[in-house]
C-alpha positions in Angstrom: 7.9 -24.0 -62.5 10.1 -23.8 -65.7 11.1 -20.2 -66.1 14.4 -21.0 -64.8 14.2 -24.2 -67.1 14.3 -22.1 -70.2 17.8 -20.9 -69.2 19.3 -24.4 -69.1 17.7 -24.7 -72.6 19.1 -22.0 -73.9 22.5 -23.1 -73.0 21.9 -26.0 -75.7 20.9 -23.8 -78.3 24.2 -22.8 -77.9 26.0 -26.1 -78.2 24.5 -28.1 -80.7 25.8 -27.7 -84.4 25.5 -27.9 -88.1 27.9 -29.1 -90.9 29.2 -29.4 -94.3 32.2 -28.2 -96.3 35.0 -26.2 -94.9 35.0 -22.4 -96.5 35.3 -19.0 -95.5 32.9 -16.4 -93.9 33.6 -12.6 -94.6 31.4 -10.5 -92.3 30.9 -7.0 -92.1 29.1 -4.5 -89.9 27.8 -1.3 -89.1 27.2 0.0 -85.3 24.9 3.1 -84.3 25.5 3.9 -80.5 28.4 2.4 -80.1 31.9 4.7 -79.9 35.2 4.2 -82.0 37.3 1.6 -79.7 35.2 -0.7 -78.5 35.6 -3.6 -79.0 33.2 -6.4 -80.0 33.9 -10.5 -80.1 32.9 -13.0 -82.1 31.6 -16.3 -80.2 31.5 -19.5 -83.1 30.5 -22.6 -82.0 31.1 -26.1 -83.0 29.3 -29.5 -83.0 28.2 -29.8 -79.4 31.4 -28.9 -78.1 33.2 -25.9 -76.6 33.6 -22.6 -78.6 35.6 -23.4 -81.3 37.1 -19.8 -81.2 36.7 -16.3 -80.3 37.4 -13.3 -82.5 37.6 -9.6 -81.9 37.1 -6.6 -83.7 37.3 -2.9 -83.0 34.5 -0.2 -83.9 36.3 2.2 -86.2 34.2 4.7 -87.8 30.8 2.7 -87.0 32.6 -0.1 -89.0 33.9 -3.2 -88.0 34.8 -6.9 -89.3 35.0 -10.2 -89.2 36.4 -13.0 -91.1 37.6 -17.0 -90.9 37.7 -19.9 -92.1 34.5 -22.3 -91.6 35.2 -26.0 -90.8 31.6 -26.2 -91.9 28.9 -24.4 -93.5 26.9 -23.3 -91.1 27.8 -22.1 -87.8 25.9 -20.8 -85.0 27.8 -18.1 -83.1 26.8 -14.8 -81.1 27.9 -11.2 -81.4 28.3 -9.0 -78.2 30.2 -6.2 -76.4 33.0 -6.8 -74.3 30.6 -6.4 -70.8 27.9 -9.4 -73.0 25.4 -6.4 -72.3 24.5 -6.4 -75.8 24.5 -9.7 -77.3 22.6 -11.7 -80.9 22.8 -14.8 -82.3 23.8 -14.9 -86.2 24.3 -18.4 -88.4 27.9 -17.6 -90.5 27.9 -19.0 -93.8 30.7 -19.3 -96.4 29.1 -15.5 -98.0 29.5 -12.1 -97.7 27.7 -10.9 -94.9 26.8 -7.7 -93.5 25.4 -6.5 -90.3 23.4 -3.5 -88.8 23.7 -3.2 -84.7 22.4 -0.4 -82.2 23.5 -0.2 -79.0 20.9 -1.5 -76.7 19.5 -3.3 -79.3 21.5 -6.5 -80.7 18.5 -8.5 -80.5 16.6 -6.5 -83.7 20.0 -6.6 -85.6 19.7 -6.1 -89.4 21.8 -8.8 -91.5 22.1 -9.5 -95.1 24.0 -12.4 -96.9 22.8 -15.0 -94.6 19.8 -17.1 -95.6 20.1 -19.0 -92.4 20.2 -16.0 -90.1 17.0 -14.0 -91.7 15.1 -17.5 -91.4 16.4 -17.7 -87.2 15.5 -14.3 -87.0 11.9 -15.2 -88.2 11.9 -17.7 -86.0 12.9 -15.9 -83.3 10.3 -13.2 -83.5 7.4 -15.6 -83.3 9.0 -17.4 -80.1 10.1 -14.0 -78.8 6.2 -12.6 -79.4 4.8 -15.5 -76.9 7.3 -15.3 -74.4 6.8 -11.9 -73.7 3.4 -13.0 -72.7 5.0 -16.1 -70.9 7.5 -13.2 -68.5 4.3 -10.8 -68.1 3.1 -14.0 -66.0 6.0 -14.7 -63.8 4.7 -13.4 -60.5 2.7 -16.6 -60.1 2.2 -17.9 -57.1 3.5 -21.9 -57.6 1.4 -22.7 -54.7 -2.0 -21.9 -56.5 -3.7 -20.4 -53.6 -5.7 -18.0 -55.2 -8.3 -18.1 -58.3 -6.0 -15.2 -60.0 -2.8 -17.3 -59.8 -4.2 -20.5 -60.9 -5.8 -18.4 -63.8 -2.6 -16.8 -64.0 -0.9 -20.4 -64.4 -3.1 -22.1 -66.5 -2.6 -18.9 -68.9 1.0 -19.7 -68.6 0.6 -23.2 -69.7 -1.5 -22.5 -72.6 1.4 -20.0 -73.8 3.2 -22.8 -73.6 1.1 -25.4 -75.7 1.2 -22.1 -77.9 5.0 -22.0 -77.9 5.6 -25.6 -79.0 2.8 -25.3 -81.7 4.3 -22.0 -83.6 7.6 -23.9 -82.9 6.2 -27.3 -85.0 4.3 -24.9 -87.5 7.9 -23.2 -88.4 9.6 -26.5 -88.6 7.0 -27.6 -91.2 6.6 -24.8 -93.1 10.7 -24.5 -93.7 12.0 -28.4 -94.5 14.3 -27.1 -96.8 16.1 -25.1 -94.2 19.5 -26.2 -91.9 17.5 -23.6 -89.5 14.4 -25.8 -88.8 17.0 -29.1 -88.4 18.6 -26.9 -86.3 15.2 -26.3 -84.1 13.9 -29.8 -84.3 17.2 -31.4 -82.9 17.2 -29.1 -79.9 13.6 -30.1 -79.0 13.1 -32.9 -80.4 12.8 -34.7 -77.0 10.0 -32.3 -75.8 8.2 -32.7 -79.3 8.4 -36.7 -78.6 9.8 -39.1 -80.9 6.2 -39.4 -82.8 6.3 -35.5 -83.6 10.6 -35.4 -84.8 9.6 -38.2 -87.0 7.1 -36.7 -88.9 8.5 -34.2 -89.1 12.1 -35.1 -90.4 10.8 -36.7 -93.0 9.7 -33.5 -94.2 13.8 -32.6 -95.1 15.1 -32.7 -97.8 18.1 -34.9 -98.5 20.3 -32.3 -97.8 18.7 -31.1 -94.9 18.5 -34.7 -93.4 22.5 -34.9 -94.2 23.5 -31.9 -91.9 24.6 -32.8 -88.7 21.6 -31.7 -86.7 19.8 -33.9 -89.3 21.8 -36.7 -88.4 20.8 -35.8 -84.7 17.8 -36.2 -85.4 17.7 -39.1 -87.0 19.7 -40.9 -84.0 17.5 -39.4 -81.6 13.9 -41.6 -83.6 16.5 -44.6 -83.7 16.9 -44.4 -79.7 14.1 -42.5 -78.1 12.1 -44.7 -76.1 9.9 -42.1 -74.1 10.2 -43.7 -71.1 7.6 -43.3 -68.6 6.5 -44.2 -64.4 5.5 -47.8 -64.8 8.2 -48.9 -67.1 11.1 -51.1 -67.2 14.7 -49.0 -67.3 16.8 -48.9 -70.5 20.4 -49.6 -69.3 22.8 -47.1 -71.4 26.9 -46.8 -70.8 28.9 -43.3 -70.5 32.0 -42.9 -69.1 32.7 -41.9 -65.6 35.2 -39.2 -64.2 38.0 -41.2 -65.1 36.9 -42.3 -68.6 36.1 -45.6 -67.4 32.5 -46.5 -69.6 29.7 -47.3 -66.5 26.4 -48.4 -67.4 23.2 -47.8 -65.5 22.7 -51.4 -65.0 26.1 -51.1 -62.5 24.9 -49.3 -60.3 23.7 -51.0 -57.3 21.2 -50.7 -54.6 17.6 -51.5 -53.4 16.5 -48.0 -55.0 18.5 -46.1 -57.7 17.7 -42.3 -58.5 18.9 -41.5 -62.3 19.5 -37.7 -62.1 20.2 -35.7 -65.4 21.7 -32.6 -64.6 24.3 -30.0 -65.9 27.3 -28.0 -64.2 25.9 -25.4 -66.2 21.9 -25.8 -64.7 21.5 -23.2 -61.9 18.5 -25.7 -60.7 21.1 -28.5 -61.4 23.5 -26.8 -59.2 20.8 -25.8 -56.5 19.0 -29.1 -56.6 22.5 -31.3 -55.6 22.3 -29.7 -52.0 19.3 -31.9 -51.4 20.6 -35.0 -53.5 23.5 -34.7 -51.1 21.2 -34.9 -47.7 19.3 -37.7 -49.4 22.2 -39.7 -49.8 23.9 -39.4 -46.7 20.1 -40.2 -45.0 19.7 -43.1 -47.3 23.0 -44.4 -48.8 23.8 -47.3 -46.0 20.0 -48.5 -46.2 19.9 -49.4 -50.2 19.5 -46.0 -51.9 22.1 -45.2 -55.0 22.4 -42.4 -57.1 23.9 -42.0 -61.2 24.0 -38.6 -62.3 24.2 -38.0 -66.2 25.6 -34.6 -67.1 25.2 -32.7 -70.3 28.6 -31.0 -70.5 30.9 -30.0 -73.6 33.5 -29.1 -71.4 34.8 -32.4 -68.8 37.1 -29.3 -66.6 33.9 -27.4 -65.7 31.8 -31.3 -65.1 34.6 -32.2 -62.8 35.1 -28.2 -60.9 31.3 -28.9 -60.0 31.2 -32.2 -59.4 33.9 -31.3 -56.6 32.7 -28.1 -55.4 29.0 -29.5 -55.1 30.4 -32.7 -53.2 28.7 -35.3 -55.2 30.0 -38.7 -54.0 28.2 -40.9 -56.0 29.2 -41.8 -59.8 28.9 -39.6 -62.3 28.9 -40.2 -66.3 28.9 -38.0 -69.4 29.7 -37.6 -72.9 31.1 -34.5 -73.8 31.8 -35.3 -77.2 28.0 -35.6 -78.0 27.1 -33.2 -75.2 22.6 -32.9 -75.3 22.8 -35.6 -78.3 24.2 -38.4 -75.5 22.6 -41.6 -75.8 21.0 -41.3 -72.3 19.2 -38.2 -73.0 17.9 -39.5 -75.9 16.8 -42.5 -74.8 15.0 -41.2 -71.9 13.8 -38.1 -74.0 15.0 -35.4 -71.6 14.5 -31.7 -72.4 14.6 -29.7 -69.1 16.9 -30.0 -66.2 16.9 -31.5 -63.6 15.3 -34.6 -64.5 15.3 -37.8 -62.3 14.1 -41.4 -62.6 13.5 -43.3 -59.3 14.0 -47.3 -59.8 13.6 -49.8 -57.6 15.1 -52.8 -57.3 13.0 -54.8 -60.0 14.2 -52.2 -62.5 10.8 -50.7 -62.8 10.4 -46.4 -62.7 8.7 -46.1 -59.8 8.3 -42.2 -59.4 9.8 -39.0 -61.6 10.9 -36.0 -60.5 11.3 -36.1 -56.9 12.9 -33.1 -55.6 13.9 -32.0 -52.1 11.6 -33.2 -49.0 9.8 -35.3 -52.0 12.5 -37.6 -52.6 13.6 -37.8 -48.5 9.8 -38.1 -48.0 9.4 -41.3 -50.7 12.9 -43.3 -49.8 11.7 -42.9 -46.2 8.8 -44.6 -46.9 10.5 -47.0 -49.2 13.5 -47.8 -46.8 12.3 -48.0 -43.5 
């Protein structure tokens, strides 16, 4: 099931950036709903890596304001209350913007100034439209056991199909916009590299020159869509002490490649059961190298620790999603995991809980 999957995928939308000259953003807004003093913050974010800041601003007469400096010229950052009840995202440009909220209702704000924003919000409201029918179906049972659930899932599934299609269609229909580079880079490894081809070279030249553009273009260069059957691509991170490891290190009869995130709640859930696997299998040949999508290495190494994960672990949080091992292997949900054997070749995908324990018991006997 990937409801929960959306959430990690959010998270990226979140970390993944765009670029140009530094200026300065002056926004301006008007609240309904909301009483004088409270207090609402200003979340930017910056080229795959933490928040670069966090501003404040008090309501004062339904008014309040905003203004910075921009390292770049387009940012991506998100508006809320203190409590993150009410919360939007909003593109900040070097302009004059202005903005309309209602409490309870971030998520149909009104803004003006921003190109980028109006074409998000369009964008938004298509996505938003089909995954309201996606959450209507969410009491499915996974198991199938009935006609009405598999109807049920095989609904969900075509909402899907649906999803990815109005997502393309937007993509095409905007090249000139940073928004639909934007887009693309962040799924670009569920589109496939066929798909973010064709459509990059759609951009324009400036489009293809933002940094999501650039993304992009690194992600046709190294995607290899790896599938069960094939030989593994060896790749090099660095480990918990910034020493580089490549997969091709790691040793043992059968190695698991697990992509995961300290941020993934099915990440988090799903170590519990990596754990027991390798403490069954770890003495008879079985290995494990996690890859973490992180932008921040304090939180990688807090869950590394509290989950108990004693095999290595690599990242690159200076590249967070865009990290040559995700794009390589073309990895858009989390978890993900690759089972090798010792030939090199992908032998199974996905194995989770009793799966996995199941397969290496059959495997190492």
């Amino acid at each position: 099931m990937k409801f929960a999957q959306r959430t990690c995928l959010l998270f990226l939308l979140l970390t993944t950036a765009l670029s140009s000259d530094a200026q300065n953003f002056n926004l301006k807004g008007t609240s309904f709903g909301l009483p004088d003093g409270s207090r609402l913050f200003l979340q930017i974010f910056h080229t795959d890596q933490k928040p670069e800041r966090i501003d404040s601003a008090v309501v004062k007469n339904g008014q309040f304001s905003f203004a910075g400096p921009l390292k770049e010229k387009h940012y991506m950052a998100v508006l809320r209350t203190a409590d993150s009840k009410d919360q939007a995202m909003i593109w900040l440009e070097p302009a004059a913007l202005s903005v309309t909220v209602k409490k309870g209702d971030f998520n149909n704000l009104a803004i003006k100034g921003s190109v980028a924003s109006q074409e998000f919000q369009e964008f938004s409201s298509i996505m938003n439209r089909i995954r309201a029918q996606q959450d209507s179906l969410q009491k499915i049972d996974t198991k199938q056991d009935s006609i009405k659930d598999k109807e049920k899932w095989d609904q969900y599934e075509k909402l899907q199909l649906a999803e990815t299609e109005a997502g393309k269609n937007f993509v095409k229909s905007h090249p000139n916009s940073v928004v639909s580079a934007f887009i693309l880079n962040i799924f670009s490894t569920n589109w496939g590299r066929q798909n973010a081809e064709e459509l990059y070279q759609r951009f324009s030249a400036t489009v293809k020159q933002s940094k999501p553009g650039q993304q992009i273009r690194q992600f046709i260069g190294l995607s290899k869509e790896i599938k069960v059957g094939d030989k593994y691509v060896d790749f090099e991170l660095s480990n918990v002490n910034d020493k580089k490891v490549k997969l091709s290190n790691i040793k043992g009869k059968y190695i698991l490649l697990d992509f995961w995130g300290s941020w993934c709640g099915p990440c988090r859930h799903e170590n519990v059961n990596l754990l027991k696997a390798y403490q069954l299998f770890k003495d008879k040949g079985f290995n494990i190298l996690g890859v973490a999508v992180e932008t921040d290495k304090k939180e990688w190494l807090q869950a590394i620790k509290a989950d108990g994960l004693l095999w290595e672990n690599v990242t690159d949080v200076s590249n967070g999603k865009n990290n040559a091992a995700i794009m390589i292997y073309n990895i858009f949900s989390f978890p993900t995991n690759f089972l090798i054997d010792k030939q090199g070749t992908i032998i199974a995908k996905n194995l989770r809980g009793s799966e996995l324990i199941q397969k290496l018991g059959e495997l190492l006997r």
